[in-house]
N, C-alpha and C positions, 0 to 999 in steps of 0.2 A: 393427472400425473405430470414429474415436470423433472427440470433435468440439468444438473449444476454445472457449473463448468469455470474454470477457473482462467481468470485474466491478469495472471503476474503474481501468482502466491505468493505471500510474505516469506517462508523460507526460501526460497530458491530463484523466485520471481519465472515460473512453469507458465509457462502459455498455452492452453486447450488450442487446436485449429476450432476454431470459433464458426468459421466460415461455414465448414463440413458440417458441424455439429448442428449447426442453425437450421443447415438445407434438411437434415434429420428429423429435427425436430417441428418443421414446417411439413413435412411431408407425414408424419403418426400423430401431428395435434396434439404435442407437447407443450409445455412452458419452459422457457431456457429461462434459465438463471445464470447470470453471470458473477461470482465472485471474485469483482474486482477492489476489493480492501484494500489492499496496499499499490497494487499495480497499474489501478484506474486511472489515476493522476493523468499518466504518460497520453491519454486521448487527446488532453491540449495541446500536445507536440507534433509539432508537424514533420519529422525526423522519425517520430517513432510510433505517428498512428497507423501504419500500416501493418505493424505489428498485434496489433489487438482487432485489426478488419474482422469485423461480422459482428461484435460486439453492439454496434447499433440495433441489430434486427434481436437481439434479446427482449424478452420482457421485462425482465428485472434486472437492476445492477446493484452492487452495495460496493461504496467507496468510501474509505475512512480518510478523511481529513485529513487528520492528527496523523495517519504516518506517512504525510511526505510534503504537506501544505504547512509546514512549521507552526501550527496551532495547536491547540493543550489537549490533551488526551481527553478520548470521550464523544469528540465528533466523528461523527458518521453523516452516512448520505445514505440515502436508498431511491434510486429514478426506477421507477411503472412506467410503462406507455397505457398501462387500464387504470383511469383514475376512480371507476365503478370499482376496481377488486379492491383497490386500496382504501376506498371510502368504508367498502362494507368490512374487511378483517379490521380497521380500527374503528368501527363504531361502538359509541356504548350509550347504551339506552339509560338510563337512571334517575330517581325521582327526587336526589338533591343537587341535579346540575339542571341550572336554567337551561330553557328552549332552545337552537340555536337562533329563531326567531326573534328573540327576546335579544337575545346578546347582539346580536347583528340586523337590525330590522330590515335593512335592505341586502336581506342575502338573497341572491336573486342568479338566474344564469349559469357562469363559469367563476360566479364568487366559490372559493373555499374557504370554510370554517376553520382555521386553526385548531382550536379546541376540540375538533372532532376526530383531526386527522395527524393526531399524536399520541404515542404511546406513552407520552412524557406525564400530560397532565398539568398537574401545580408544580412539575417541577422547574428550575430552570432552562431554558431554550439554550441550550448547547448549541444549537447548529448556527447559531447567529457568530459564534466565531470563526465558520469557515468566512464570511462575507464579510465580519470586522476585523480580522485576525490578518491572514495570510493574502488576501486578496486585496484588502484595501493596503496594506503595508508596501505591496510589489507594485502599487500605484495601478492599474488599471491591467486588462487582458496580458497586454506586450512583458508587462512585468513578472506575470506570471509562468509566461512562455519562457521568460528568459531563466527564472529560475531554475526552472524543473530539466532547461536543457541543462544547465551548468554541472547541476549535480546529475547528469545522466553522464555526462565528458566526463566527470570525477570519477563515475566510475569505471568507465572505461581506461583511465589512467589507473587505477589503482589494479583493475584486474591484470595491465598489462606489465608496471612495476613487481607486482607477484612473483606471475611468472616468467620474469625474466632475472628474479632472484632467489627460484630453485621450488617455489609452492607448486603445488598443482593446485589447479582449477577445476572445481568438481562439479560446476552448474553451468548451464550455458540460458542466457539471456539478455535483452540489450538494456534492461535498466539495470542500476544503481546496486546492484544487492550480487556482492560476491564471496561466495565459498571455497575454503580452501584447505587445503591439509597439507604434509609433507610424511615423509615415512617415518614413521616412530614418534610423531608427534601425539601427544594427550592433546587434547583439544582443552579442559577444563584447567589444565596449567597452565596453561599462554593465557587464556583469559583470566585468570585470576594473578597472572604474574601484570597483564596490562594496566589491569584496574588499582592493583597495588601502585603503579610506578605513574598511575596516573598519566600514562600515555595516549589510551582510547578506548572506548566502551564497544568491544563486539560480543557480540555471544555464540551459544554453543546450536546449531542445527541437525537432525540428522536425515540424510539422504540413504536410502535405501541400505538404512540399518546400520551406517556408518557415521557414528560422529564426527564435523566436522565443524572448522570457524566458520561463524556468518559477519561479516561488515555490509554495512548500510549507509551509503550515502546520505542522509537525510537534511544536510546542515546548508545553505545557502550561501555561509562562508566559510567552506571548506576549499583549502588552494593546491593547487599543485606542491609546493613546499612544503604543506600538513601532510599529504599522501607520501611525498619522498621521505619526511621523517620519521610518520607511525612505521614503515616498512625499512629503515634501516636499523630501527631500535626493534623491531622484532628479528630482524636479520640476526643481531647482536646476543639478543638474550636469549634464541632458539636453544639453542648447544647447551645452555647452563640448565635449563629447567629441568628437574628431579628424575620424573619421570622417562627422559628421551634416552632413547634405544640408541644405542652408537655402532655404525655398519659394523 
């Protein structure tokens, strides 16, 4: 039995106490899972790894590339600390794929087979974009550190332009991903008036049953003058859109 828990959920970026949950599941001989998809990234930062503490003592983690390491959609990552469970759920036995013996004759040791320990197969290796993509692009580790903070201050500037121009703030978290509403806003009209005017791509979330906007820092060149402007052109067009309730 095992036991999921989320480390910065793409809609809201939700943080499990990780820490509790681990000591939990260290004491009933559970498997933690960590579902860090979107919110994993933030482990490189040294500002916001204390945020995700306990996270290491998981057994498994899954982090997608592709939403915050600026690379193509489709990478993922998945880290085991049991490289026996992972070997065995991807093995496949079958009698028109060569040996690994054959393909690798000194496989030997703590060599790993590629081919054995993918669920890909013949297909493309996607994952070679997180390491040619986003990582070689940031030039080395520091590069990468420095990204992930920049768009983390982004969105700290963007939650705090909000509200301080009349949004509420409907999630609380230290990465990048902020939700927001106003009274009598439709959520599906602002965003579709954004994308018409070709201002910014956010989308629609809902939190505890409540539609609301989701924005996502994701961009590496995203500046303080992009956030002062997406938020005064929504400032501007709030009032006109169709649907809005007027006090």
């Amino acid at each position: 039995m095992g036991d999921r828990q989320r480390g910065g959920t793409t809609a809201a970026g939700v943080i499990d106490p990780l820490l509790e949950i681990a000591q939990v599941c260290d004491e009933e001989g559970l498997w933690l899972h960590a579902d860090a998809a979107w919110g994993g990234q933030p482990c490189f930062i040294q500002a916001s790894r204390l945020h995700l503490a306990g996270i290491e003592r998981a057994d498994s983690i899954t982090c997608d590339a592709h939403k915050w390491l600026s690379v193509p959609m489709g990478c993922g990552m998945f880290f085991c600390q049991h490289r026996e469970s992972v070997a065995e759920a991807f093995r496949s036995d079958v009698t028109y794929m060569p040996a690994t013996i054959q393909v690798f004759p000194r496989h030997r040791g703590n060599h790993i087979d590629p081919l054995t320990n993918s669920a890909q197969w013949s297909r493309r290796f996607i994952g070679a974009q997180a390491l040619h993509g986003a990582l070689a692009r940031a030039r080395r580790k520091q590069g990468t550190l420095k990204m992930l903070d920049h768009q983390a201050r982004m969105g700290g500037i963007l939650r705090e332009s909000l509200s301080a121009s009349g949004w509420r703030i409907v999630n609380s978290t230290p990465f990048p991903v902020v939700c927001f509403t106003r009274d009598g806003l439709v959520p599906g009209e602002l965003l579709a008036a954004l994308r018409e005017r070709q201002i910014a791509w956010m989308s629609e979330a809902q939190l505890g049953g409540i539609p609301v906007v989701r924005a996502c820092i994701t961009s590496y060149r995203t500046t303080t003058q992009d956030i002062a402007w997406v938020v005064s052109e929504m400032n501007s067009m709030v009032s006109d859109l169709p649907g809005r309730k007027t006090a």
